[in-house]
Each structure stands twice: as structure tokens, then as C-alpha cells.
N, C-alpha and C positions, 0 to 999 in steps of 0.2 A: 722604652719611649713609646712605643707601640701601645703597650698596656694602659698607660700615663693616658695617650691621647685617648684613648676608648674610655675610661673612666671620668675625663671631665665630658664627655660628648655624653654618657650616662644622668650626669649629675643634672647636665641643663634642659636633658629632656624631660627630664621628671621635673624640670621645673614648670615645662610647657603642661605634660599631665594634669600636671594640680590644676593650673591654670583652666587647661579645657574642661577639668571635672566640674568648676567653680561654677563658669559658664553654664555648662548643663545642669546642676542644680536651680540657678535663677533660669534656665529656659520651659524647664516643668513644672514650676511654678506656674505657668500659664496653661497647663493641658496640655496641648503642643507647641512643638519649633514655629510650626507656622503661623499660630495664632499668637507667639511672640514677636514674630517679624511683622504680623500685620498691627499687632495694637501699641507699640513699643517703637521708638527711633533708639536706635541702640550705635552709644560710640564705644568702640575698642578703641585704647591708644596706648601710647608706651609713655611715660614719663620724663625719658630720658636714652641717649645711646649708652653704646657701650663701646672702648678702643681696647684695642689688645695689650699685653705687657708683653714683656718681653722675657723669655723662659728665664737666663742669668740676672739672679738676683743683684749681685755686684752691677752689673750694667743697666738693670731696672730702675731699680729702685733710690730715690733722691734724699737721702739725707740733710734739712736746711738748715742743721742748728752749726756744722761746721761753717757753713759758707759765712757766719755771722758773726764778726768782729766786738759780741756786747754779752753781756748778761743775760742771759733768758731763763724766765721765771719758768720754775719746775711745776708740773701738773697737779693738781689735787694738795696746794699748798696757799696759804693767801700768800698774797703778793708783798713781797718785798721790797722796802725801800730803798736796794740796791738793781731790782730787776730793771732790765731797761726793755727787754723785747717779749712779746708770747707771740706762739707761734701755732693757728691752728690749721693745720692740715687735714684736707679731706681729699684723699686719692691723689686726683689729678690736679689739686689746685689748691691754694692756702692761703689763708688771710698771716698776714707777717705785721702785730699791730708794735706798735712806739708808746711806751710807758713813760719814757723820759721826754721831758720837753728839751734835753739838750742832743736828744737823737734826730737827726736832719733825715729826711724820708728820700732826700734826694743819696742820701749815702748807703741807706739802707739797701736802694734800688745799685747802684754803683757797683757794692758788693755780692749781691743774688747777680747780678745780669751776666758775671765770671763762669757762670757755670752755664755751659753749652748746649746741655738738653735743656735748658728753659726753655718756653716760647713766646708768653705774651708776660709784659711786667708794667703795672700800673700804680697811677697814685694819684690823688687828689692834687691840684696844683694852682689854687685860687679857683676862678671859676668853671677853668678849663680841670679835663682830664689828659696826664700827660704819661704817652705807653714808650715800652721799648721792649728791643728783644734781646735775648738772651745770646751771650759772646759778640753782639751786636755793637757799633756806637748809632744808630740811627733812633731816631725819634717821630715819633707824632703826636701831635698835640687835639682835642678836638671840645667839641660843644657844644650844646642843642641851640638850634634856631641860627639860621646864616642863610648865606648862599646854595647851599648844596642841600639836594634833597635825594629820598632811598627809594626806594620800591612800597616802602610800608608806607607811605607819605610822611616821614619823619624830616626835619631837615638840621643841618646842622654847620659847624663853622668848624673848619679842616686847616691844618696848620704842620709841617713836615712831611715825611717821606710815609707815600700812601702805602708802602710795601708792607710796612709796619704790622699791618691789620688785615694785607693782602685786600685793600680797595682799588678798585678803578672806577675813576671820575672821567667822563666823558659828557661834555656838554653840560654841566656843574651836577649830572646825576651821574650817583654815587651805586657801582657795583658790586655786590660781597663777594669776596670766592670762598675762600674753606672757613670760615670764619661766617656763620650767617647771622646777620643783624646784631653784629658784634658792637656796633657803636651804641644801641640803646639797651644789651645787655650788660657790656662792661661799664657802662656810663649807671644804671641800677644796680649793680654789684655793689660800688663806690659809693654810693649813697644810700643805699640801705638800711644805715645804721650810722652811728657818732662815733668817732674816733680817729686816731689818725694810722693807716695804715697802707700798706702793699699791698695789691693780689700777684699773686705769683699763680701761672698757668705750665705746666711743662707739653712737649710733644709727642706725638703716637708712641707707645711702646714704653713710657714710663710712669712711674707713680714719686706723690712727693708723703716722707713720713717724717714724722718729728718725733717726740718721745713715745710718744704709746701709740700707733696707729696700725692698723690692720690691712695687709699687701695683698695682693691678688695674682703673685708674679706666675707667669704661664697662663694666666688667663685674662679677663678683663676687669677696666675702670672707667670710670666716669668723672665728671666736672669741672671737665675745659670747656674754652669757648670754640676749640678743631668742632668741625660738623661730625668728624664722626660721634663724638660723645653728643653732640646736638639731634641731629636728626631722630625721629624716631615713625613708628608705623603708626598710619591712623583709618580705621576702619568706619566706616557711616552708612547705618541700614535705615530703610522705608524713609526717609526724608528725602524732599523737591528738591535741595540745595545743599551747597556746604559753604564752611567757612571761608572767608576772604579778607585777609592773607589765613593762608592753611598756617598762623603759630599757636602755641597754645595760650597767649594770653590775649590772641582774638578768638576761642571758642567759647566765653563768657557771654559778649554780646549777641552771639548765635543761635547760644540754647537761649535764651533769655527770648531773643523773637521766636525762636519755633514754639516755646512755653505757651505765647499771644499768638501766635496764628493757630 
């Protein structure tokens, strides 16, 4: 076990190495360090977090094609006109789409939400977005422009149990806890693209796989909407100011003004 732990602690430093070698190459491209900090605003950031798995595999790891009472079309095959579900898994989170127009997304959800370690379970529902959790019966329903406004000046119309999504409304503004600005990321998930489908999220310490997908168990995952896989580090040199809100899909408008001043 010992050995186990020293060799993944191995593997990720040397992920950091590359990383600082990377770094030092674009920094002597200028002469020196210092005359890269002086003529350069340089962001470091991370992309994305990372949550842990959990070392037993049997316990980790989520197999969705059981939980699912239909047909689901096989990978690298056209589709069938008896398939009713595909299911694409990535790590921590899966799109579960509906091929058939006689598969109800409310059933689809009914049947994922049995299994325990889920955590957030979503789906389109006319105009609104309607979530639930997993072993759960609680629901919340939500959707842009209402009463209720966020931190990000976002505002939106709330509808069930705010446990759901772990918000707290106070004053009709709207709190995240481990979930950050989950209503305008899970509400862009869902609309991303055409189709009619689920997202299924699980919680810390598991991963979700379908036919062919690649596990991480003992170590980590990504691509919930938990903070841990969200959050991530962000470094900002020789500039007067930084972003506001610090996400990353407000550091476009930022660089864009430092570009013009």
C-alpha cells in the first residue's frame, strides 16, 4: 500500500515537472524571468478540479447501463432501430440521451435516481430545468429571469426544495454552497446541444462508466458540478487588477480590457 501511495505521488510530480519545465522554456524566451514579468501579464490557471475515487473498485466505480430498464445502443455501431438509450459517460458525469420518442425522460430520471451515490440528476422540462437527487424523492425546478438573483448578477425563478442544489435564499438572493453557480452551469449543460437527455452527476469518491470508459480508481476525477472538481488555482502577474467574478467564463472580458488599456 505504501509502495502504491509513493508511486501515484511519483506520477503527479512529474506532472508538475513537465509543467514547470514548460513554463521555463516560454520564460527564456525573454532573456530573463524578470524581464518576462516585466513585459508580459501572465495567467496560470487550472482548467478544472480534481475529487478523489475511491481505492475499491466495486465501491467506486458506477456502472449506468444496469440501472436502465431499455435498449442501449452499443458503441462504435450505427444505431439501431431498436435502441432506445446511449449513454455517454465521462468520469464523473454522463449524458444518458433518449433515442425513442416512446421513452419518458421523467422515467429515465425515476430509474437512475435508485442508485445512491448519484448526486445531481437533471433534464429538460419545458421551459424550466427540473433536478433531483439521487435515492432522493425531493425536487427543484428552476429558470433564468425571476425573482431571485446570485452573486454573479444572474437572476432566476426557483421552484422546490432548495436542498437540491444545496442553495440558500435569503432575502430573494440566492446562496451556492458546494455546488458554485450550479444554476447557470447546469441550466448550459442542458442546452448545449439538441436532444433529449439526462445529465447524471455522481458524489466525491466515485466515477460513472458505461461500455468503454477509462477509471481512475485510487486516484482522481472530474466533471461534476461538487466544487471540488470545480474550483481550481488561478495565478495573475504584473497586472493592476483581476477578474470580477474570479470564473473562468468572466476572464474573456478581462483580457480583452487589459489587451485596450
Amino acid at each position: 500500500m505504501i509502495i502504491s501511495f509513493i508511486e501515484k505521488a511519483l506520477i503527479e510530480l512529474r506532472g508538475i515537472e513537465n509543467a514547470d519545465k514548460a513554463l521555463k522554456s516560454i520564460f527564456s524566451a525573454y532573456g530573463t524571468w524578470e524581464q518576462a514579468l516585466k513585459d508580459v501579464i501572465w495567467v496560470v490557471m487550472g482548467d478544472s478540479g480534481q475529487s478523489y475515487v475511491y481505492d475499491d473498485r466495486q465501491e467506486s466505480v458506477i456502472d449506468v447501463r444496469p440501472l436502465l430498464k431499455y435498449r442501449i445502443a452499443p458503441l462504435n455501431q450505427p444505431v439501431g432501430a431498436e435502441d432506445q438509450i446511449v449513454i455517454a459517460a465521462n468520469e464523473r458525469m454522463a449524458y444518458v440521451y433518449a433515442l425513442d420518442d416512446k421513452v419518458e425522460l421523467t422515467e429515465v430520471m425515476a430509474q437512475l435516481k435508485q442508485e445512491e451515490r448519484f448526486d445531481i440528476l437533471a433534464m429538460n422540462d419545458k421551459e424550466f430545468v427540473r433536478v433531483m437527487q439521487g435515492n432522493s424523492e425531493k425536487t427543484l425546478s428552476f429558470a433564468p429571469g425571476g425573482q431571485y438573483s446570485d452573486e454573479f448578477g444572474q437572476t432566476w425563478t426557483l421552484s422546490g426544495d432548495h436542498e437540491v442544489l444545496d442553495i440558500t435564499v435569503t432575502d430573494n438572493r440566492i446562496q451556492y454552497g458546494r455546488y458554485p453557480d450550479v444554476l447557470a452551469r447546469l441550466y448550459g449543460g442542458l442546452h448545449s446541444h439538441e436532444g433529449r437527455y439526462v445529465v447524471v452527476t455522481v458524489q466525491p469518491g466515485y466515477e460513472l462508466v458505461g461500455e468503454s470508459s477509462p477509471t481512475h480508481v485510487g486516484g482522481g476525477a472530474h466533471g461534476s458540478l461538487h466544487e471540488l472538481d470545480s474550483l481550481v488555482p488561478l495565478i495573475i502577474s504584473g497586472a493592476d487588477s483581476e477578474p470580477s467574478p474570479k470564473r473562468i467564463v468572466d476572464l474573456k472580458n478581462w483580457i480583452l480590457k487589459k489587451t485596450v488599456d
